[in-house]
FIVO-480159 format. One record per atom (N, C-alpha, C): residue number from 0; atom name; x negated, z, y. Coordinates in Angstrom, 2 decimals, always signed. Atoms other than C-alpha are relative to their C-alpha. Example, Ala and Ser with C-alpha at 12.3 -4.5 7.8 and 13.67 -1.06 7.14 Angstrom:
SITE   resi   name         x         z         y
SITE      0      N     -0.89     +0.00     -1.19
SITE      0     CA    -12.30     +7.80     -4.50
SITE      0      C     -0.90     +0.00     +1.20
SITE      1      N     +0.82     -0.06     -1.19
SITE      1     CA    -13.67     +7.14     -1.06
SITE      1      C     +0.77     +0.73     +1.09
//
This chain:
SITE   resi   name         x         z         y
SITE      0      N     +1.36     +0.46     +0.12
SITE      0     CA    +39.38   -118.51    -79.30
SITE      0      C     -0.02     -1.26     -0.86
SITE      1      N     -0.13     +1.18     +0.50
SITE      1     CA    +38.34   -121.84    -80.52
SITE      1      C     -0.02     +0.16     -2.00
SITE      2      N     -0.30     -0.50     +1.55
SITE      2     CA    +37.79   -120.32    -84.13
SITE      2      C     +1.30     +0.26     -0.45
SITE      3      N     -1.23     -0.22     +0.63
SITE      3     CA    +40.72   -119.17    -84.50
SITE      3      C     +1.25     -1.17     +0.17
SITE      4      N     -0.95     +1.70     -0.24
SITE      4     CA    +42.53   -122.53    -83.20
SITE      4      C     -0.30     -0.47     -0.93
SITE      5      N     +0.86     +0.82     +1.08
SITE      5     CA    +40.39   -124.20    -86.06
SITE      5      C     +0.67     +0.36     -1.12
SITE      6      N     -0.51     -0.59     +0.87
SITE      6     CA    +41.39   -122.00    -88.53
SITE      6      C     +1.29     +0.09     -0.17
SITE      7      N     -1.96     +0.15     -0.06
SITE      7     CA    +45.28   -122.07    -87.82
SITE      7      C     +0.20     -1.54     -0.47
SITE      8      N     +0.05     +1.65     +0.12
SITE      8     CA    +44.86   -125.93    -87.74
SITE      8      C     -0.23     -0.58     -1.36
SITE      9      N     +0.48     +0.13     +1.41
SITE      9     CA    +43.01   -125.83    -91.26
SITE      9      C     +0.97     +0.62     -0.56
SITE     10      N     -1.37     -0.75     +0.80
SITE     10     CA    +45.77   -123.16    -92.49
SITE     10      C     +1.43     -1.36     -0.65
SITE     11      N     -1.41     +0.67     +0.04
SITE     11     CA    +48.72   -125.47    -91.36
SITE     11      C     -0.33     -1.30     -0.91
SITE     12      N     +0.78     +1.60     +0.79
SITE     12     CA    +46.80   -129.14    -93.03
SITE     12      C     -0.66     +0.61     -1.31
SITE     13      N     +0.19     -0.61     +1.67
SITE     13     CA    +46.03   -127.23    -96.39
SITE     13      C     +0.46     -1.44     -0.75
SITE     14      N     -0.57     +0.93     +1.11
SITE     14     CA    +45.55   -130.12    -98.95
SITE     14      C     +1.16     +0.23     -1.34
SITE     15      N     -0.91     -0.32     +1.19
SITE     15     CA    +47.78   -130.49   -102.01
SITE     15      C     -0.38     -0.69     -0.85
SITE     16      N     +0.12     +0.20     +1.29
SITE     16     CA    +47.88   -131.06   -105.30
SITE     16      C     +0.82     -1.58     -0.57
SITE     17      N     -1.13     +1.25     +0.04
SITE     17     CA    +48.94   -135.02   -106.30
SITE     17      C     +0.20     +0.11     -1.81
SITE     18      N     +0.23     -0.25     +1.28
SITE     18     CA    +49.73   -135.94   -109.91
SITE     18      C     +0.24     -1.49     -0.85
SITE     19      N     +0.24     +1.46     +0.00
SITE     19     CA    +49.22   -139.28   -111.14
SITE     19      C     +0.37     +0.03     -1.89
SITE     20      N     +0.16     -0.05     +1.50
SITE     20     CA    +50.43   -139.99   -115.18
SITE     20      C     -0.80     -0.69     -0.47
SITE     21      N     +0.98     +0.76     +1.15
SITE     21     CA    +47.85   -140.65   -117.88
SITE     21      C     -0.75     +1.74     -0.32
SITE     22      N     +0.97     -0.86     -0.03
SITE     22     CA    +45.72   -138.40   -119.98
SITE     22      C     -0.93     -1.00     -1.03
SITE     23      N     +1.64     +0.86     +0.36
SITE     23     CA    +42.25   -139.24   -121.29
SITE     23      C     -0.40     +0.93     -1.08
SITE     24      N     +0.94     -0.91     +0.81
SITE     24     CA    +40.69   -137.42   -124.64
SITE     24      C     +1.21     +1.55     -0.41
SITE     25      N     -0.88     -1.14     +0.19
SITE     25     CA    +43.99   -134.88   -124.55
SITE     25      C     -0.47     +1.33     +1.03
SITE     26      N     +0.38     -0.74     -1.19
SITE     26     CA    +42.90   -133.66   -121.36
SITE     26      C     +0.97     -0.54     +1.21
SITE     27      N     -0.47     +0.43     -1.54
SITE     27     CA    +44.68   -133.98   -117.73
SITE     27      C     -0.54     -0.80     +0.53
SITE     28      N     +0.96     +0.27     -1.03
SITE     28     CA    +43.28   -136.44   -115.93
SITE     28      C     +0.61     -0.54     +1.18
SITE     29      N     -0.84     +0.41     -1.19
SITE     29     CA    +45.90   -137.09   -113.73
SITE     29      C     +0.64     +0.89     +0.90
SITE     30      N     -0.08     -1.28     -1.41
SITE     30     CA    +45.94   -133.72   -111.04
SITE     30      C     -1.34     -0.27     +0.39
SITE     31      N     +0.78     +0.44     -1.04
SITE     31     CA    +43.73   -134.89   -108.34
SITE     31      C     +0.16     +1.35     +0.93
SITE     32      N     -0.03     -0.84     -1.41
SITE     32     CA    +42.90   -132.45   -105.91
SITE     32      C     -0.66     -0.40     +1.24
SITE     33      N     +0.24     +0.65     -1.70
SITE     33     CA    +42.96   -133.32   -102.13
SITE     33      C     -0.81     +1.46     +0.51
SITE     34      N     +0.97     -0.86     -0.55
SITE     34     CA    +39.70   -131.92   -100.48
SITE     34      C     +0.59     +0.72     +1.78
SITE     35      N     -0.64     -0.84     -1.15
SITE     35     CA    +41.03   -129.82    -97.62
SITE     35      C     -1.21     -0.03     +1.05
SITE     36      N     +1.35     +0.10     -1.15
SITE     36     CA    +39.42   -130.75    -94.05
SITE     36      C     +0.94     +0.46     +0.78
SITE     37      N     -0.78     -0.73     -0.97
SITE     37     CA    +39.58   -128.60    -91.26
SITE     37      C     +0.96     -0.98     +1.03
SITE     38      N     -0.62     +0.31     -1.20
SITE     38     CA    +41.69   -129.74    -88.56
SITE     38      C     -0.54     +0.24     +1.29
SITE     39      N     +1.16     -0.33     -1.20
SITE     39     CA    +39.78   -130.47    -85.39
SITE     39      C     +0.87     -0.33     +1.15
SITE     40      N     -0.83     +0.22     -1.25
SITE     40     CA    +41.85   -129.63    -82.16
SITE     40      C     -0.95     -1.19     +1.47
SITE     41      N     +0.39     +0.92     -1.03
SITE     41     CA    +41.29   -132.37    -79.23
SITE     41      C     -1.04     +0.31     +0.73
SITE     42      N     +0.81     -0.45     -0.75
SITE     42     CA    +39.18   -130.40    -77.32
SITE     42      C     -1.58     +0.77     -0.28
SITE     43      N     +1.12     -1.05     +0.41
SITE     43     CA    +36.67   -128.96    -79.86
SITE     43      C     -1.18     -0.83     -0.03
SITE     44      N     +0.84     +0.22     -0.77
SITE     44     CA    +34.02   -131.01    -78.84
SITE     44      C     -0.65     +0.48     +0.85
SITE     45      N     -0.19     -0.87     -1.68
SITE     45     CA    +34.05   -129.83    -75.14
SITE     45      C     -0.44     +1.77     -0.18
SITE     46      N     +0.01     -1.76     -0.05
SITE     46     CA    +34.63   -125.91    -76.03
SITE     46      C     -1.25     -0.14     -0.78
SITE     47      N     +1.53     -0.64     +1.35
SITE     47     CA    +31.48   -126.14    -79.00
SITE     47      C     -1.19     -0.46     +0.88
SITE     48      N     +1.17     -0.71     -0.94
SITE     48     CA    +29.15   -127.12    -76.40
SITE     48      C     -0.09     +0.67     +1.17
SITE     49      N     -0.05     -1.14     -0.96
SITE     49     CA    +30.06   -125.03    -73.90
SITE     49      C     -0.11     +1.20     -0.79
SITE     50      N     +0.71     -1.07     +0.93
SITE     50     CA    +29.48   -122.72    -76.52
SITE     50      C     -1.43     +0.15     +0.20
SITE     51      N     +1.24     -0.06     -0.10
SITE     51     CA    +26.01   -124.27    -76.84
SITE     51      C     -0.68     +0.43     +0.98
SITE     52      N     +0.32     +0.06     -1.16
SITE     52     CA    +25.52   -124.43    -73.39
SITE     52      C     -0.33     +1.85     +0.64
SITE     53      N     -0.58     -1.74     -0.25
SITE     53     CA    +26.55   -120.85    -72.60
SITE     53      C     -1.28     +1.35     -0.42
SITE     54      N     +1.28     -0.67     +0.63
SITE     54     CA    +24.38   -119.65    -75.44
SITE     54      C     -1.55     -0.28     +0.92
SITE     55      N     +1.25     +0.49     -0.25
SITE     55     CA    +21.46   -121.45    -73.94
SITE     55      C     -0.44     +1.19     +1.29
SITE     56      N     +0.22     -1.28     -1.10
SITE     56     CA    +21.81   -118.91    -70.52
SITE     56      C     -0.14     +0.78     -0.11
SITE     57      N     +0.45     -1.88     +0.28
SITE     57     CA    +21.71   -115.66    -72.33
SITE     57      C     -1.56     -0.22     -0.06
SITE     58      N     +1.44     +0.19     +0.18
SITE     58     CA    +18.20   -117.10    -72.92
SITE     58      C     -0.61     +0.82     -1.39
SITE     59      N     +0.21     -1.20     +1.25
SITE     59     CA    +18.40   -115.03    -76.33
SITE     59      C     -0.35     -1.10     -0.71
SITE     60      N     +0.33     +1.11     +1.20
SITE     60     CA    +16.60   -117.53    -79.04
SITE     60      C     +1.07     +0.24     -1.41
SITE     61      N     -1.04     -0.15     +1.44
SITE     61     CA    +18.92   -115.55    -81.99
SITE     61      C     +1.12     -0.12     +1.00
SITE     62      N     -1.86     +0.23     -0.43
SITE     62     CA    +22.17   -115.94    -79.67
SITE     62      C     +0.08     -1.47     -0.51
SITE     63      N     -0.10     +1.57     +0.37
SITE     63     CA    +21.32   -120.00    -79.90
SITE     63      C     +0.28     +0.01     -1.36
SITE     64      N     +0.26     +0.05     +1.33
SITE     64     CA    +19.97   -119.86    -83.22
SITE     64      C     +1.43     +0.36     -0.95
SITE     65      N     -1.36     -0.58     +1.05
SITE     65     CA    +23.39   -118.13    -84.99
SITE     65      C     +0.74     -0.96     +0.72
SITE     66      N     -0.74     +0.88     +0.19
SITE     66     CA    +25.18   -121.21    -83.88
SITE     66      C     -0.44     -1.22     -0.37
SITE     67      N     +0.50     +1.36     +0.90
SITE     67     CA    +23.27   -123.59    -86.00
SITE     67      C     +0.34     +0.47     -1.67
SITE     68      N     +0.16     -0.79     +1.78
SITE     68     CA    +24.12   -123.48    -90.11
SITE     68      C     -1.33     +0.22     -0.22
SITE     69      N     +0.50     -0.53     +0.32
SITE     69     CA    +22.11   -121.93    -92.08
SITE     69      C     -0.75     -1.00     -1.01
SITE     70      N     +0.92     +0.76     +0.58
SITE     70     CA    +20.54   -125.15    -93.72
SITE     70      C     -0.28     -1.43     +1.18
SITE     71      N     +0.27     +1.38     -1.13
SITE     71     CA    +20.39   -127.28    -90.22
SITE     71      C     -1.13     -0.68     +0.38
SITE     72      N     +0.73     +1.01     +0.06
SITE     72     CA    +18.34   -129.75    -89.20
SITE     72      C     -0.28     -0.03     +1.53
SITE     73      N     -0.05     -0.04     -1.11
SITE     73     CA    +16.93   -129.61    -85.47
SITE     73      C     -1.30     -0.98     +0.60
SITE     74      N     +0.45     +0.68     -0.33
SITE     74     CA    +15.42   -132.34    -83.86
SITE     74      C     -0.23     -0.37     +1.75
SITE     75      N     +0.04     +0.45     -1.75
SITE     75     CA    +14.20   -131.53    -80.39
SITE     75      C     -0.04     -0.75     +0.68
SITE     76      N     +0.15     +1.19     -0.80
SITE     76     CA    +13.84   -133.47    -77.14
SITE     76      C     -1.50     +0.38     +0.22
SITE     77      N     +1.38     -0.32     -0.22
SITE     77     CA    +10.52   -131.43    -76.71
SITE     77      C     -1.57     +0.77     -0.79
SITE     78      N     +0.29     -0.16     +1.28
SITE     78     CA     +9.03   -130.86    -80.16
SITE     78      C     -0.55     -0.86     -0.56
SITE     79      N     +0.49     +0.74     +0.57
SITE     79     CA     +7.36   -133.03    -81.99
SITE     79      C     +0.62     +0.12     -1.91
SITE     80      N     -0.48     -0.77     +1.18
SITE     80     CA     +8.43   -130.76    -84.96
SITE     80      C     +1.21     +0.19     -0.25
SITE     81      N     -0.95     -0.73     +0.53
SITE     81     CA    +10.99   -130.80    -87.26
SITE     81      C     +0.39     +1.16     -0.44
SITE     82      N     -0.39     -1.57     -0.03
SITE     82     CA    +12.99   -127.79    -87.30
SITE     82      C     +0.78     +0.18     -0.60
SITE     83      N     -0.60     -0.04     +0.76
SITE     83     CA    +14.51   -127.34    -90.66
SITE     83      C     +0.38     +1.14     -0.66
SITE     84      N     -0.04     -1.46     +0.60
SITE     84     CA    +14.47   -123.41    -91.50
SITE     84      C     +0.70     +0.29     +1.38
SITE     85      N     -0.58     -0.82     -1.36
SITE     85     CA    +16.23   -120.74    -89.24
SITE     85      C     -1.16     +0.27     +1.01
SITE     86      N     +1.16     -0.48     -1.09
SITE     86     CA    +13.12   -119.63    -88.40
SITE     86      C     -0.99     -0.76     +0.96
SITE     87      N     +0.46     +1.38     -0.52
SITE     87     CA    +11.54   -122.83    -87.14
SITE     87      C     +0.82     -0.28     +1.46
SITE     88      N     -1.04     +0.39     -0.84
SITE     88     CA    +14.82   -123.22    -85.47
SITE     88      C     -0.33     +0.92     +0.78
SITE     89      N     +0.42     -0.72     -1.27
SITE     89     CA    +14.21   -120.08    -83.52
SITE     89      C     -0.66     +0.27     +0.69
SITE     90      N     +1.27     -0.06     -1.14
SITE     90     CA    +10.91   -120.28    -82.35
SITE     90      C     -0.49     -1.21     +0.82
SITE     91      N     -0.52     +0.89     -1.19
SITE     91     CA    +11.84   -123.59    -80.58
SITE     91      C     +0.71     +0.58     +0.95
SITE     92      N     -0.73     -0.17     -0.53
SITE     92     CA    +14.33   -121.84    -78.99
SITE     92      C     -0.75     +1.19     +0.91
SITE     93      N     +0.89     -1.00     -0.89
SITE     93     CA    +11.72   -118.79    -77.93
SITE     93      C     -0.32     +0.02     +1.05
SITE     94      N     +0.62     +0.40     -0.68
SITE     94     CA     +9.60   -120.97    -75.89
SITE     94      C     +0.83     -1.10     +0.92
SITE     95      N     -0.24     +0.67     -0.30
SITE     95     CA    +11.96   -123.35    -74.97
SITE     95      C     +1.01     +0.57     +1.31
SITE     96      N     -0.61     -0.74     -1.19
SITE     96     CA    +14.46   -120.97    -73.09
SITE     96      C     -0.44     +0.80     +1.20
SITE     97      N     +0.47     -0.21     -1.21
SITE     97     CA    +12.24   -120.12    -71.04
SITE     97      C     +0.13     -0.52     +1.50
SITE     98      N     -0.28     +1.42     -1.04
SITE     98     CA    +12.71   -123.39    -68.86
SITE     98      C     +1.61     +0.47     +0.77
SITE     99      N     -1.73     -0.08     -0.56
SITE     99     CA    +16.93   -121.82    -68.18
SITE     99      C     +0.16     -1.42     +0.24
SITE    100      N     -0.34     +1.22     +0.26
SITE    100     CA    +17.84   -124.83    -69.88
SITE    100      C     +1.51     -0.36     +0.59
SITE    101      N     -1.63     +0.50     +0.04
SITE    101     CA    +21.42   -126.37    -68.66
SITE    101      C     +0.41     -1.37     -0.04
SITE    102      N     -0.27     +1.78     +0.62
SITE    102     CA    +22.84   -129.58    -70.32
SITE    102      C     +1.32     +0.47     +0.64
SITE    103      N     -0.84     +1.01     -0.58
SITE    103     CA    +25.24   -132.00    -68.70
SITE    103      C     +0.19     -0.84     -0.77
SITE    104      N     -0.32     +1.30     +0.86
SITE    104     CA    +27.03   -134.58    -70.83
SITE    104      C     +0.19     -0.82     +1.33
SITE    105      N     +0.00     +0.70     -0.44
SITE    105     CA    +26.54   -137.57    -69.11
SITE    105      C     +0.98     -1.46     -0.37
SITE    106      N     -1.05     +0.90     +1.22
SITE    106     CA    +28.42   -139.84    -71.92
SITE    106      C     +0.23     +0.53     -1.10
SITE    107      N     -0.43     -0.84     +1.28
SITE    107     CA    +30.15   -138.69    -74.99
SITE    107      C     +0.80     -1.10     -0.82
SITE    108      N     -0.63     +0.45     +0.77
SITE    108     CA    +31.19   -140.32    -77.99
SITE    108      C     +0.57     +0.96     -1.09
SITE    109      N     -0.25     -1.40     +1.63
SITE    109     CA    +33.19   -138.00    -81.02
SITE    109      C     +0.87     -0.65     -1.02
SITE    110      N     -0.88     +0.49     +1.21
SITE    110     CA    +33.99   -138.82    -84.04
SITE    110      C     +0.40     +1.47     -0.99
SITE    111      N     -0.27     -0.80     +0.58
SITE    111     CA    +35.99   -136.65    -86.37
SITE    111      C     +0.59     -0.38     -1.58
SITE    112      N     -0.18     +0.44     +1.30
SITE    112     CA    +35.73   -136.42    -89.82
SITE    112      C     +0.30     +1.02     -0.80
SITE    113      N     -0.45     -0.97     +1.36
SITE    113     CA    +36.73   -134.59    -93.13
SITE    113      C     -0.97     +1.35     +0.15
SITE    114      N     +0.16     -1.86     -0.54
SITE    114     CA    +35.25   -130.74    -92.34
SITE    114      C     -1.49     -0.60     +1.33
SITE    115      N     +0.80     +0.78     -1.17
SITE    115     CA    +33.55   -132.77    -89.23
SITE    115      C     -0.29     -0.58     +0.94
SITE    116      N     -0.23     -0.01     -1.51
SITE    116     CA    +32.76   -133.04    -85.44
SITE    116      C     -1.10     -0.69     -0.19
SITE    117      N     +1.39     +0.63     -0.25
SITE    117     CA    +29.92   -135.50    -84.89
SITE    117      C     +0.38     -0.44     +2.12
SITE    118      N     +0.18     +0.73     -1.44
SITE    118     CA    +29.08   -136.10    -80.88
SITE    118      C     -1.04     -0.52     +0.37
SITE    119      N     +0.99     +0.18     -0.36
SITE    119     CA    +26.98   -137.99    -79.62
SITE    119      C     -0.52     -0.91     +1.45
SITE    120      N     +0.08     +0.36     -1.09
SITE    120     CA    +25.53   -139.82    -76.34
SITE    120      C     -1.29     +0.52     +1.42
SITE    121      N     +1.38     -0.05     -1.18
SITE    121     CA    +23.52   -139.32    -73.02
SITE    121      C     +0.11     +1.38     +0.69
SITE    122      N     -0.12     -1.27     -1.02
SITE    122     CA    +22.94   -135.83    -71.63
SITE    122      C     -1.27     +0.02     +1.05
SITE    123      N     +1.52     -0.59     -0.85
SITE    123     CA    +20.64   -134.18    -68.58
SITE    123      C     +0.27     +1.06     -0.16
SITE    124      N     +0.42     -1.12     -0.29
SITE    124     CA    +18.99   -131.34    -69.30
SITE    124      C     -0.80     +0.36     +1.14
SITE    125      N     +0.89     -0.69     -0.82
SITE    125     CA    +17.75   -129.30    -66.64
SITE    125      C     -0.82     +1.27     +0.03
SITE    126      N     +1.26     -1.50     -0.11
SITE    126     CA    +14.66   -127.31    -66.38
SITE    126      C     -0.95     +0.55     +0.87
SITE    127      N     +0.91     -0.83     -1.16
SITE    127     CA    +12.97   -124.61    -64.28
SITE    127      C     -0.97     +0.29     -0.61
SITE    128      N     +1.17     -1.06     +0.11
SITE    128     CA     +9.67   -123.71    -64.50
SITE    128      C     -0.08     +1.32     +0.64
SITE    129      N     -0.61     -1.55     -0.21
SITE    129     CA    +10.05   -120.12    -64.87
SITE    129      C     -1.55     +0.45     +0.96
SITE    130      N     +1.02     -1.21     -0.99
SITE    130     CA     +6.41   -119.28    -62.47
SITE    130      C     -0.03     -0.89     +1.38
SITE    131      N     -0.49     +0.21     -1.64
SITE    131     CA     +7.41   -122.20    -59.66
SITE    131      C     +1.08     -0.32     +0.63
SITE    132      N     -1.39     +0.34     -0.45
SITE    132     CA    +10.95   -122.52    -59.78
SITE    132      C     +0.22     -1.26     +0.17
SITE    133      N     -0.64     +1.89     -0.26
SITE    133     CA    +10.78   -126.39    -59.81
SITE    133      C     +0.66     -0.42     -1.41
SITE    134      N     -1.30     +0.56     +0.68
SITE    134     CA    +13.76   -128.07    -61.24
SITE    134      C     -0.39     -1.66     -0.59
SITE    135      N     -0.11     +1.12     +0.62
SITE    135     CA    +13.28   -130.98    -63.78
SITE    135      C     +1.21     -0.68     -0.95
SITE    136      N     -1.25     +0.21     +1.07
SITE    136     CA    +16.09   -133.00    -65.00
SITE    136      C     -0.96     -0.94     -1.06
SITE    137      N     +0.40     +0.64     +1.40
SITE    137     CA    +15.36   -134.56    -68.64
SITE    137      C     +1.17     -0.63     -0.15
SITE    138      N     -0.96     +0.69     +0.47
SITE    138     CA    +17.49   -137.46    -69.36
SITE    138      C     +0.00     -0.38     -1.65
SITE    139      N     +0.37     +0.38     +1.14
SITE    139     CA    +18.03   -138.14    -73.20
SITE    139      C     +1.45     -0.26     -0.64
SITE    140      N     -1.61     +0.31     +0.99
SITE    140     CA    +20.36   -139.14    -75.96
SITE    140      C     +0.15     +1.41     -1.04
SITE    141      N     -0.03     -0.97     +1.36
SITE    141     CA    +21.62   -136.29    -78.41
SITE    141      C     +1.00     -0.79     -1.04
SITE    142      N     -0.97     -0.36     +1.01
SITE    142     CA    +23.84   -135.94    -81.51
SITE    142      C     +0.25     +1.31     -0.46
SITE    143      N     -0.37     -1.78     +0.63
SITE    143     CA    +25.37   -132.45    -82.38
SITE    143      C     +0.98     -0.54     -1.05
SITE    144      N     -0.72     +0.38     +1.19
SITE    144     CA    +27.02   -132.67    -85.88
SITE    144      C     +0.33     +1.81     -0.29
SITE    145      N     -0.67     -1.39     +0.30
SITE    145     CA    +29.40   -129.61    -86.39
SITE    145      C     +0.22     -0.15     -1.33
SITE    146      N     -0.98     -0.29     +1.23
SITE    146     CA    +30.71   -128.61    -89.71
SITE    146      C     +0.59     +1.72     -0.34
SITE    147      N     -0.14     -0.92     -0.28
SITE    147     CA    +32.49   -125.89    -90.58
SITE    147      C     -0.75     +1.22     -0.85
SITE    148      N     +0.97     -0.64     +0.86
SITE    148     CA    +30.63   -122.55    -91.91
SITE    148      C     +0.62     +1.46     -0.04
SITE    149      N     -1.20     -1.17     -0.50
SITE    149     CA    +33.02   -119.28    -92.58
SITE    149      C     +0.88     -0.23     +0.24
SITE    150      N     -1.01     -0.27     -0.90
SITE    150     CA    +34.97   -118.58    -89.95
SITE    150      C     -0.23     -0.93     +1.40
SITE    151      N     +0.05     +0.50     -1.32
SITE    151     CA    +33.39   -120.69    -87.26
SITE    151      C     -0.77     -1.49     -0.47
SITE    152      N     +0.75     +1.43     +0.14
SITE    152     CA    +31.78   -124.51    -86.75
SITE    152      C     -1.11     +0.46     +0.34
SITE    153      N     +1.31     -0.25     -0.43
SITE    153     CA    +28.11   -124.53    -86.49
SITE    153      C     -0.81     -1.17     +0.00
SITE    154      N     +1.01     +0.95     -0.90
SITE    154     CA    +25.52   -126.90    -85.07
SITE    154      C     -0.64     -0.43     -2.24
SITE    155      N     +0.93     +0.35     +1.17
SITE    155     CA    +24.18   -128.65    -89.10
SITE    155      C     -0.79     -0.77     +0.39
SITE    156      N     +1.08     +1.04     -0.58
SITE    156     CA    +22.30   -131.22    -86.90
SITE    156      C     -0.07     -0.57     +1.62
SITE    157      N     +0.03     -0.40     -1.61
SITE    157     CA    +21.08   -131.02    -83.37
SITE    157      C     -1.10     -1.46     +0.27
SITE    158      N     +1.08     +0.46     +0.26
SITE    158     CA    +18.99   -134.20    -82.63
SITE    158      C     -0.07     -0.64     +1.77
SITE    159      N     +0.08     +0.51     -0.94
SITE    159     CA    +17.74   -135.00    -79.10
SITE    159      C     -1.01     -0.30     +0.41
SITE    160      N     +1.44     +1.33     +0.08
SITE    160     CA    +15.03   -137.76    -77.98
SITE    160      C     +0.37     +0.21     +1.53
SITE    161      N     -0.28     +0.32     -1.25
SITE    161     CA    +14.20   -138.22    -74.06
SITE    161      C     +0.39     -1.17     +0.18
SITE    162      N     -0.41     +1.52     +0.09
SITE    162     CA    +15.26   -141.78    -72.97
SITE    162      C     -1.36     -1.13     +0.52
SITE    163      N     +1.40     +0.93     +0.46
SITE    163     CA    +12.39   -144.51    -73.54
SITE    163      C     -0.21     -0.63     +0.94
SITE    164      N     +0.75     +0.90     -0.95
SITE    164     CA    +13.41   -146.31    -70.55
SITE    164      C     -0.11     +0.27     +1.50
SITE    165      N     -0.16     -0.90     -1.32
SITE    165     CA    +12.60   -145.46    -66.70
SITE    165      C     +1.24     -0.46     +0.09
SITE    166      N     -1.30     -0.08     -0.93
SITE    166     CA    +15.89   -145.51    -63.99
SITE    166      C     -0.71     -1.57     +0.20
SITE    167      N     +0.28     +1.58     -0.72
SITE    167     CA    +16.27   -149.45    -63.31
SITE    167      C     -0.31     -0.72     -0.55
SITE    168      N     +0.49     +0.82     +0.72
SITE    168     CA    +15.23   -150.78    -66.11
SITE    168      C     +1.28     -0.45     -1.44
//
């Protein structure tokens, strides 16, 4: 599982201890400690939103919701409202899964940083109206910003806007 890839990866890249001479006041001040960042396998991008994605079909608002941290930041495409508590976070997700949301990356950019997955770029979401079955795609830009939380990465900032300009322009 991708957790546990993460976690082997972080095991094996364990920072260390450097040691630089000088002291200051008759204190150490020369053991530096190297901040230990996970190790982000090639593909964990890809697998964490197919995570998202995945989640989004159970249509469960707490299945979504438990893969965002627990101080995240959620910035719908169809919200007006920032969604900065869990609970905020999940009652977007109530009303929103209703639609049997399914995102498509359309473009992807990822950057990876010190305990950190940032992606970002052009997705279509697609949505049903759950009483006539008509299919709307939503084109927009996101950013998903992973970090890690435990044992697993979790969504700290979800931010997705529709796109401002029509097809053709």
């Amino acid at each position: 599982m991708l957790t546990s890839l993460l976690l082997a990866a972080a095991a094996a890249q364990a920072g260390h201890s450097g040691h630089h001479a000088g002291h200051h006041a008759g204190h150490d001040m020369g053991k530096a400690h190297a901040m230990q960042c996970a190790a982000v396998p090639a593909n964990a991008a890809d697998a964490l939103f197919e995570r998202f994605n995945s989640a989004w079909a159970t249509k469960n608002p707490d299945t979504v919701t438990d893969l965002f941290a627990k101080d995240a930041v959620l910035l719908a495409t169809v919200s007006n409202t920032p969604r900065t508590t869990r609970a905020a976070i999940r009652d977007y997700f109530v009303g929103f899964l209703k639609n049997s949301p399914v995102g498509t990356v359309d473009s992807s950019t990822v950057k990876v940083g010190c305990n950190s997955v940032a992606r970002m770029g052009t997705w279509t979401v697609l949505l049903t109206n759950p009483e006539t079955g008509a299919k709307t795609p939503v084109k927009a830009r996101y950013t998903f910003l992973y970090v890690p939380e435990g044992k697993e990465w979790k969504i700290a900032h979800l931010h997705s806007s529709m796109m401002p300009e029509t097809a053709g322009k």
